[in-house]
C-alpha positions in Angstrom: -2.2 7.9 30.9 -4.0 8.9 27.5 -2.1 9.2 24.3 -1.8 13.0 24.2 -0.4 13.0 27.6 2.0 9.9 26.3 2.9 12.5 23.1 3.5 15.9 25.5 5.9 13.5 27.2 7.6 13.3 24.6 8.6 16.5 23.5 12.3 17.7 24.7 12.4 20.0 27.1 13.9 23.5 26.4 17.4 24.2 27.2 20.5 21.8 29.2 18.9 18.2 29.4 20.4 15.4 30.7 18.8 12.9 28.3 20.4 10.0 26.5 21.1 10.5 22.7 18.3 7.6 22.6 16.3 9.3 24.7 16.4 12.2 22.1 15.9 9.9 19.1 12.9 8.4 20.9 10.7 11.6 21.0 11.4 12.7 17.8 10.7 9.4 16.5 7.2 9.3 18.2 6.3 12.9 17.9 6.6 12.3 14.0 4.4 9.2 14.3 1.5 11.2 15.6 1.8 14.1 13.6 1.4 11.7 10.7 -1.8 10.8 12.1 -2.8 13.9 12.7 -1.8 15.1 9.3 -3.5 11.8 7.4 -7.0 12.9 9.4 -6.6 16.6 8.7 -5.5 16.9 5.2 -6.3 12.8 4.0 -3.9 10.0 3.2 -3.5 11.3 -0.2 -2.6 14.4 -0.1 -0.6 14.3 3.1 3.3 15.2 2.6 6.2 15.0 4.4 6.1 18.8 5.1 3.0 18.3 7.1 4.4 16.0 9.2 7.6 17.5 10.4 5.4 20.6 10.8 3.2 19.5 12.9 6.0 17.4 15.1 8.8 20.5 15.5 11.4 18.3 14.1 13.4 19.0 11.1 13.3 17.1 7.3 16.7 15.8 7.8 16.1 13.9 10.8 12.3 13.2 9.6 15.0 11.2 6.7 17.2 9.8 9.1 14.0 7.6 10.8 12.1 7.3 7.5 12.4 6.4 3.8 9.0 8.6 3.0 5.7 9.4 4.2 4.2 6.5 4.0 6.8 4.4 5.8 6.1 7.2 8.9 2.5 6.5 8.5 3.2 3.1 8.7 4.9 3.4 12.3 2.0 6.1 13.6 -0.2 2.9 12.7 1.8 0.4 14.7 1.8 3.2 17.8 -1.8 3.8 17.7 -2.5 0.0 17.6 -0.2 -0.6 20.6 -2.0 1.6 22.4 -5.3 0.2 21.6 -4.0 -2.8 22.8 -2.2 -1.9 25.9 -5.9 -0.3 26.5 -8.1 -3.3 26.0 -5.2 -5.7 28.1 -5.7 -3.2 30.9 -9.3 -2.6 30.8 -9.7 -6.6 31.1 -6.8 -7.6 33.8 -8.7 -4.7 36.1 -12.1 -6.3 36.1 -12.4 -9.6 38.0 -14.5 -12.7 36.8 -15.1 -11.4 33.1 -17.9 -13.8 31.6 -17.4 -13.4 27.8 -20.1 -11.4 27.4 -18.7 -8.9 29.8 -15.2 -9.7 28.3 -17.0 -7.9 24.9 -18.7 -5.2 26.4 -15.8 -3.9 28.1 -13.6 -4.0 25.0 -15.6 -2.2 22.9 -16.6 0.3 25.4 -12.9 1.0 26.0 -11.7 1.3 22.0 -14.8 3.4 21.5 -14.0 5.7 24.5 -10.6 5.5 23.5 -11.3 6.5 19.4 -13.9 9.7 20.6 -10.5 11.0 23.0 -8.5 10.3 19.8 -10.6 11.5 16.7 -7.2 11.9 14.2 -6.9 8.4 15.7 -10.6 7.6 14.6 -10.3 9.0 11.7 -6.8 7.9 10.3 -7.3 4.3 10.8 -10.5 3.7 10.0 -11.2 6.1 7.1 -8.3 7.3 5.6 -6.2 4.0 5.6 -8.6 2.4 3.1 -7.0 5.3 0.1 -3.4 4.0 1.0 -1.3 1.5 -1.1 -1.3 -2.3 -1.1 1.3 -2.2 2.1 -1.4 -0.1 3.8 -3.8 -2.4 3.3 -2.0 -5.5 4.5 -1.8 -3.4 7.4 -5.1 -2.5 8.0 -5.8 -6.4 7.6 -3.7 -7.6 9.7 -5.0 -5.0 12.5 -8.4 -6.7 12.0 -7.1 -10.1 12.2 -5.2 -9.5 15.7 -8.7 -7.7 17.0 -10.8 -11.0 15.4 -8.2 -13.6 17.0 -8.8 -11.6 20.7 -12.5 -12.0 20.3 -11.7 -15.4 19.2 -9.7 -16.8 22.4 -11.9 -15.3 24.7 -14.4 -17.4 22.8 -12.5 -20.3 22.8 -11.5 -19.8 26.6 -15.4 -19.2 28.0 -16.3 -23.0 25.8 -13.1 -24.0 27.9 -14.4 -23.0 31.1 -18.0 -24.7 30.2 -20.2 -21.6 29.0 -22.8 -22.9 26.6 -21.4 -21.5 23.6 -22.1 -23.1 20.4 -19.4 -23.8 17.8 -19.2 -21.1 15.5 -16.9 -20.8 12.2 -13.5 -18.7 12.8 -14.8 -16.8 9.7 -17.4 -15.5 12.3 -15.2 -13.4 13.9 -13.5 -11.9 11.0 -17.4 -10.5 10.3 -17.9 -9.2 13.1 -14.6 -7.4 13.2 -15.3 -6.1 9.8 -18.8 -5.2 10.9 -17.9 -3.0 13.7 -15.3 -1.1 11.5 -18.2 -0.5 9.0 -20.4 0.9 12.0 -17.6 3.2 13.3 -16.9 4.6 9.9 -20.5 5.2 9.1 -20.7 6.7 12.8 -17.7 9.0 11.9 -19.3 10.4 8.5 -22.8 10.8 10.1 -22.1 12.1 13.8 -18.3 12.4 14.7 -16.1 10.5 16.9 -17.3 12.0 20.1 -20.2 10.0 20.0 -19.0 6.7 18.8 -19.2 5.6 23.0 -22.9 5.2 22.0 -22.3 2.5 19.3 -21.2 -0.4 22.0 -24.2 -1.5 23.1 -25.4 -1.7 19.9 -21.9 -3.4 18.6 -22.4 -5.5 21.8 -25.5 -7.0 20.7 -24.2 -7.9 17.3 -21.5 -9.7 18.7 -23.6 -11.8 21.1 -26.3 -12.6 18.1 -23.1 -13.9 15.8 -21.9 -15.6 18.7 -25.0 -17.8 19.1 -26.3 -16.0 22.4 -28.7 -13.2 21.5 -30.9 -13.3 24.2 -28.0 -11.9 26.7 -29.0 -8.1 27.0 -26.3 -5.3 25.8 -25.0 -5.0 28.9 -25.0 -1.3 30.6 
């Protein structure tokens, strides 16, 4: 199920519903995280208000206050979402394909958070653009993304030298660069050519990360 279809579940239906007070609190609490998405990629982090958001989400200021203390805490929580679902992607991508060699492990990652981040381009745009204008919370945020992204690179590292693959040992500060190297690439990707082509950027992304890990003669893998 993609995101948008996860959102349009969301919304409340019109008229008698049997749903749970929860329930209720539930939708409007997501539908106000991704219109704050939405709202940071459309109008930037900046100038984004709390108007926008509740706009864009059909739900009113006072219970836009009764989840969150301001803008930027909403933000916040659309960040956490989108992440989730990134990860949920990239654990589902991986269990579904048998026998994963690292390399292949790679591949199929990036191929699935690019293909994921050209379906999502407020996604795309919001957390890898926008979110370096936000506050000092924001960019804790941002970092600690990258470090949970470096440390899954990392343990399937770890695990193929485990299992015997001819990997040699490489500084954990490798994997923070090559984390921070593919964010550069998508964000220069997104300025040049849009998020519908970033799909085009894994093989190259895949290369990188083989080189850094110490096997660059493995092809990008198609």
């Amino acid at each position: 199920m993609s995101s948008k279809e996860t959102v349009a579940l969301s919304r409340l239906p019109r008229g008698p519903h049997r749903l749970t007070r929860e329930d209720v609190s539930a939708s409007q609490r997501h539908r106000l995280c991704w219109a704050a998405i939405e709202a940071v990629a459309a109008r930037g982090y900046k100038p984004m208000t709390v108007a926008d958001i509740v706009e864009r989400a059909h739900v009113s200021r006072r219970t836009f206050y009764e989840m969150f203390d301001n803008r930027d805490d909403c933000f916040a929580a659309g960040f956490e979402l989108a992440m989730e679902i990134v990860e949920t992607k990239l654990d589902s991508a991986i269990e579904n394909a048998e026998n994963l060699r690292l390399r292949e492990v790679l591949f199929t990652s990036l191929r699935e958070y690019l293909t994921f981040l050209a379906s999502e381009p407020a996604v795309a745009r919001a957390l890898h653009v926008e979110t370096l204008s936000g506050d000092a919370a924001l960019a804790e945020q941002r970092a600690r993304m990258e470090r949970v992204l470096a440390e899954r690179i990392r343990a399937a590292y770890l695990m193929a030298r485990a299992d015997g693959a001819d990997y040699p040992l490489v500084p954990d500060g490798i994997f923070d660069l090559l984390v921070g190297g593919i964010d550069n690439r998508i964000r220069d990707f997104l300025r040049t050519r849009g998020a519908a082509d970033l799909p085009e950027l894994a093989p190259l992304l895949h290369q990188a990360a083989m080189a850094l890990l110490g096997r660059p003669e493995y092809p990008t893998g198609n």
